[in-house]
N, C-alpha and C positions, 0 to 999 in steps of 0.2 A: 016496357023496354027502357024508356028516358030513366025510371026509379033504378034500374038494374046501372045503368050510365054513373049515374049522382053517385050511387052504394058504392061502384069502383072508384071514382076517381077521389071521393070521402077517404076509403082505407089508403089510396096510396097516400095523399097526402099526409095523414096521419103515419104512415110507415114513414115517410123521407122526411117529416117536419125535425126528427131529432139530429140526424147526418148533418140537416143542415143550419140547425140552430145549435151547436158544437164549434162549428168551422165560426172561429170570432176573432178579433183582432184583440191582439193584448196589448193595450197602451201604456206611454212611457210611464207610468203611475203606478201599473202593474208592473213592470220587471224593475223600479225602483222599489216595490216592497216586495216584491217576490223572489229579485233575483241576486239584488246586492248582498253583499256577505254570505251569499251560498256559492258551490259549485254545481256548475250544468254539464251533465255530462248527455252526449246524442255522436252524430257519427256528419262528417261530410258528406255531400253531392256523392265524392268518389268512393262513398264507405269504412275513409279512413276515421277509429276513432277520436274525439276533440272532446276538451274538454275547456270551460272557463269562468273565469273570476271577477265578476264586478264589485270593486270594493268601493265605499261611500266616500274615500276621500278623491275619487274621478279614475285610481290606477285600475286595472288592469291586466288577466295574467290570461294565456290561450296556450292549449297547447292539442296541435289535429296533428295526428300522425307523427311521424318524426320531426316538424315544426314544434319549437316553443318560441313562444315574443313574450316583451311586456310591452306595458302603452296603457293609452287615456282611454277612459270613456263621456259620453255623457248622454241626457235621456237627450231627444227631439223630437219634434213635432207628431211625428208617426211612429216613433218607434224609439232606437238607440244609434248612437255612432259610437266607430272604435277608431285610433290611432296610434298603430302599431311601430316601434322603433323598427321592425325588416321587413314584417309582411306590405307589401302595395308600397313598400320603399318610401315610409311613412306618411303617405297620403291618408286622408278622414276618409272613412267609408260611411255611410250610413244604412240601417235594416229599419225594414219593418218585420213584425213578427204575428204571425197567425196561431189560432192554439185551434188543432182538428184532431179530435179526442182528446188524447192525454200527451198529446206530441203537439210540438212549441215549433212550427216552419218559420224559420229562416228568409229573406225575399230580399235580394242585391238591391240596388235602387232598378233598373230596369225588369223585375218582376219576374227573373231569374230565381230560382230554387238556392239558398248558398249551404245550409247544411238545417239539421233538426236537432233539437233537445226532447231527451224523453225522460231524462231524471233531474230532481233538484235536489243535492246534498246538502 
């Protein structure tokens, strides 16, 4: 019975080890070579489509649902900030970002969901 125990708990882990070696953080290093000079297109929280632009000289273009801004960016410690000339009434925000599968989440600073990326043009 104990061998029959070990056999099960053996496959599940080997089933869950990839779910959860997937779910990683992409650090500022990554979406400085991965995401500058492309477009990320994904969808907000609310399912509006967004789309945006990190460009190497720090600008910045976003554009979720009938919003468009421009503004700064730059990498940080965990992740990226943005500073948008209307959204947050140009306040800095800062993300972290998780990549779980092929989807790039989003994470406010208080660990709130803020939208997803699921292509890189």
């Amino acid at each position: 019975m104990n061998g029959h125990k070990l056999t099960a708990a053996a496959l599940l882990s080997t089933l869950l080890a990839p779910a959860f070696a997937q779910d990683q953080v992409v650090t500022p290093r990554e979406i400085q070579d991965a995401w500058v000079g492309k477009t990320l297109v994904g969808k907000t929280t609310g399912g509006a489509a967004v789309t945006l632009k990190l460009q190497s000289d720090g600008t910045a273009s976003v554009s979720a649902g009938s919003t468009n801004d421009l503004g700064t960016w730059r990498p940080s410690e965990e992740g990226y900030c943005t500073t948008w000339r209307n959204i947050r009434s140009g306040q800095e925000r800062c993300f972290t970002v998780r990549r779980i599968g092929t989807t790039m989440k989003v994470f406010n600073p208080d660990g709130t969901v803020n939208g997803e990326f699921t292509e890189i043009r």
